[in-house]
C-alpha positions in Angstrom: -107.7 -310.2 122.1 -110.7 -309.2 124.2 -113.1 -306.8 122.0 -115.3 -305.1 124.3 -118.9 -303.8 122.9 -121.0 -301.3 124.7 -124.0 -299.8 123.7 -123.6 -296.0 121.6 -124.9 -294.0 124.1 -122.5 -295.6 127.0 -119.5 -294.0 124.4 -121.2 -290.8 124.0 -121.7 -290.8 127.3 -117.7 -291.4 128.2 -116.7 -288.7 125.3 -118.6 -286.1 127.4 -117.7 -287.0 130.3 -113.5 -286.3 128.7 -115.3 -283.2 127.7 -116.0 -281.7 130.9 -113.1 -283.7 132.6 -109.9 -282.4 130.0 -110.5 -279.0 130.9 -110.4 -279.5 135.3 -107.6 -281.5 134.7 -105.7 -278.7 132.6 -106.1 -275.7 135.0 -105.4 -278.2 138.6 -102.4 -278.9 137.2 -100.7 -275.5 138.0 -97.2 -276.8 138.2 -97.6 -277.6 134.6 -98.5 -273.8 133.4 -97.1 -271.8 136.5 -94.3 -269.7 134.2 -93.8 -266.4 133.3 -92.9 -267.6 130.1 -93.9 -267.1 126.7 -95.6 -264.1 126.8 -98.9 -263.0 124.9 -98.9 -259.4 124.3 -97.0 -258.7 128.0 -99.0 -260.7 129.3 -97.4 -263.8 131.1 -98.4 -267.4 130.4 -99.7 -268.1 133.7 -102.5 -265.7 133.1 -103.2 -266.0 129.2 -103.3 -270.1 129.5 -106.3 -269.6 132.1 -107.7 -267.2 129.9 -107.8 -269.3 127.1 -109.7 -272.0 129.0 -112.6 -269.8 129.5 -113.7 -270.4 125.6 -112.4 -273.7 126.2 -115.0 -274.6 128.6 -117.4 -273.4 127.0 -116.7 -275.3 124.0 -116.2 -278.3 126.2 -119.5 -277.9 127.8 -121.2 -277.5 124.5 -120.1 -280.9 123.2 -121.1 -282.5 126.4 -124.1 -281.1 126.2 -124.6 -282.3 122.4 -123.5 -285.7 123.1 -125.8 -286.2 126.1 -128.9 -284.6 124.5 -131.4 -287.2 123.0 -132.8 -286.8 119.6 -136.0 -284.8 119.2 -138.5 -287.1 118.6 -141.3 -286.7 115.7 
């Protein structure tokens, strides 16, 4: 078995990079959410789901942003 070791920033680097990637990926796959069905208060799913993403990105973008910042120095 091949172990591969990388440096800690080049994960925290690839774990924000899934952070702004995972939510792209979930609303250009419309074929996956493109249904009337289940509702949210009469409202259909195809417009709730991207509604839901928009405090989804935003908490996306906040870890990216906190795994890519570098520590305050003294």
């Amino acid at each position: 078995m091949v172990r591969i070791v990388l440096p800690h920033h080049v994960w925290r680097r690839v774990a924000a990079g899934a952070c702004l990637v995972a939510p792209v990926v979930a609303l250009l796959w419309v074929p996956w959410y493109a249904q009337d069905r289940p509702e949210l208060a009469g409202v259909p799913f195809f417009y709730w789901y991207q509604l839901a993403w928009v405090p989804g990105c935003s908490l996306a973008m906040l870890a990216a942003y906190l795994l890519t910042r570098r520590p305050h120095e003294p």
